[in-house]
N, C-alpha and C positions, 0 to 999 in steps of 0.2 A: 803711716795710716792717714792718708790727705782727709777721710770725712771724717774722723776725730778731729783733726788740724782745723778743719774748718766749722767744725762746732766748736772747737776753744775758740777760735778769733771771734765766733759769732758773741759769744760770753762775752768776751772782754770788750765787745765793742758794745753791746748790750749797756754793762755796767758804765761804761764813756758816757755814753749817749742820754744813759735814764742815772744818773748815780742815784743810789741807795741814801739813805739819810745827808740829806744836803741841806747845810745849813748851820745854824749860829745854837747855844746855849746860852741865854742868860747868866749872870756871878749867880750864887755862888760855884756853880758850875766850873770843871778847873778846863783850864786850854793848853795845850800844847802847842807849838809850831815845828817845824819841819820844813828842811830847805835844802837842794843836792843845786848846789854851785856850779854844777860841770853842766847840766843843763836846764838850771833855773825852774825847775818842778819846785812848787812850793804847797803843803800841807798847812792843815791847821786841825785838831781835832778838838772837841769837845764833848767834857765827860759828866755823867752826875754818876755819881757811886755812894751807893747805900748801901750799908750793911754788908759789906765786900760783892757787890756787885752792880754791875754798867747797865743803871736805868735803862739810860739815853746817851745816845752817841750822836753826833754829829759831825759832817765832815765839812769843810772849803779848804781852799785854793786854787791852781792850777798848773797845767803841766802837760805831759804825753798822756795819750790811751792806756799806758802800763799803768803810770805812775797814779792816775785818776782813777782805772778799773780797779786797782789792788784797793782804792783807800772804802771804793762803793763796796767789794765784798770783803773786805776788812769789818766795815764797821757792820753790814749785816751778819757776818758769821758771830760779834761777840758780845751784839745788843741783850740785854737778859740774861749774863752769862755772869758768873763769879769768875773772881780777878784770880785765881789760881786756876780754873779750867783755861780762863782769857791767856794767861802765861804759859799752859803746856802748848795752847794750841800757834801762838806765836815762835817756841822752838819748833812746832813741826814744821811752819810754814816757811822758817829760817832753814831747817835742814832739808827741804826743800829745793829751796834755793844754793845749796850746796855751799851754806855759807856759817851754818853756828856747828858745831861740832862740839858735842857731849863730854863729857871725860868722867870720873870714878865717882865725883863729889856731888855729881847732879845726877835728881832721879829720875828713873826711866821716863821715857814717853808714855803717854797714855794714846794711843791710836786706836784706839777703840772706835771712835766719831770718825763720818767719812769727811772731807774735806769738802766736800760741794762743788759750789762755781770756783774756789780759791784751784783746783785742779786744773782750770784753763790756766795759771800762771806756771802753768810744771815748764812750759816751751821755752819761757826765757831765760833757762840755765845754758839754752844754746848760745845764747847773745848775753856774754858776761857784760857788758857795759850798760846793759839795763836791768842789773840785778837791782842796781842802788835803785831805780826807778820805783821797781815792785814792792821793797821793802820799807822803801821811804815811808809810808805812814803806819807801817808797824812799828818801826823805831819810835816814831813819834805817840803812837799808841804805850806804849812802852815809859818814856818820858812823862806821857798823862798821867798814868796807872802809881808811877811813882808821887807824884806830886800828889794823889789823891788820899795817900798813906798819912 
């Protein structure tokens, strides 16, 4: 389907060009970092979490269009959100990515919520060497979330 193809690019490049929450948090605000070695993409996010859920998100670094556009609709899809919605909605976006796989002890998906702009990222499970790209700041998202505990 080339005009889907080319509304996801336009997304992704969207989110490149204009990122979504760009920018720093002051302490006590926690931070993460995030960093893929192989091609020097670097994250950083920044969290305030009240009452189990993500005030304020902020993101920096930099990196490719993947690795930049996942972190701008990353952090819009889970600004406002509680850290247990914030956690199913990171296995979807991992299985996804055809990369976290479920098994007996974990509970189901909740896909109820559409995915949004995170939909233009469906194309890079054709190009497995930029998966780690897209999920780099979920991981680190992830790592926040923990440290906010």
């Amino acid at each position: 389907m080339p005009g889907l193809e080319d509304l996801y690019r336009e997304i992704i490049l969207d989110h490149y060009r204009s990122p979504r929450n760009r920018g720093e948090l002051a302490p006590p605000a926690v931070r993460a970092e995030g960093h893929n070695p192989l091609c020097g993409d670097e994250i950083q996010v920044y969290l305030d979490v009240k009452d189990g859920i993500v005030t304020d998100i902020k993101i920096g670094g930099q990196g490719c269009s993947i690795s930049q556009s996942s972190a701008s609709m990353m952090s819009a899809a889970v600004k406002g959100k509680p850290i247990a919605e914030i956690r199913n909605l990171v296995r979807r976006f991992k299985n996804m990515m055809s990369i976290e796989e479920d098994d007996e002890s974990t509970p189901p998906l909740d896909e109820s919520k559409p995915l949004g702009d995170l939909e233009a990222l469906r194309g890079v499970v054709k190009f497995p060497v930029r998966i780690k790209c897209a999920t780099l700041a979920w991981n680190t998202l992830l790592d926040g979330l923990d440290q906010s505990i």
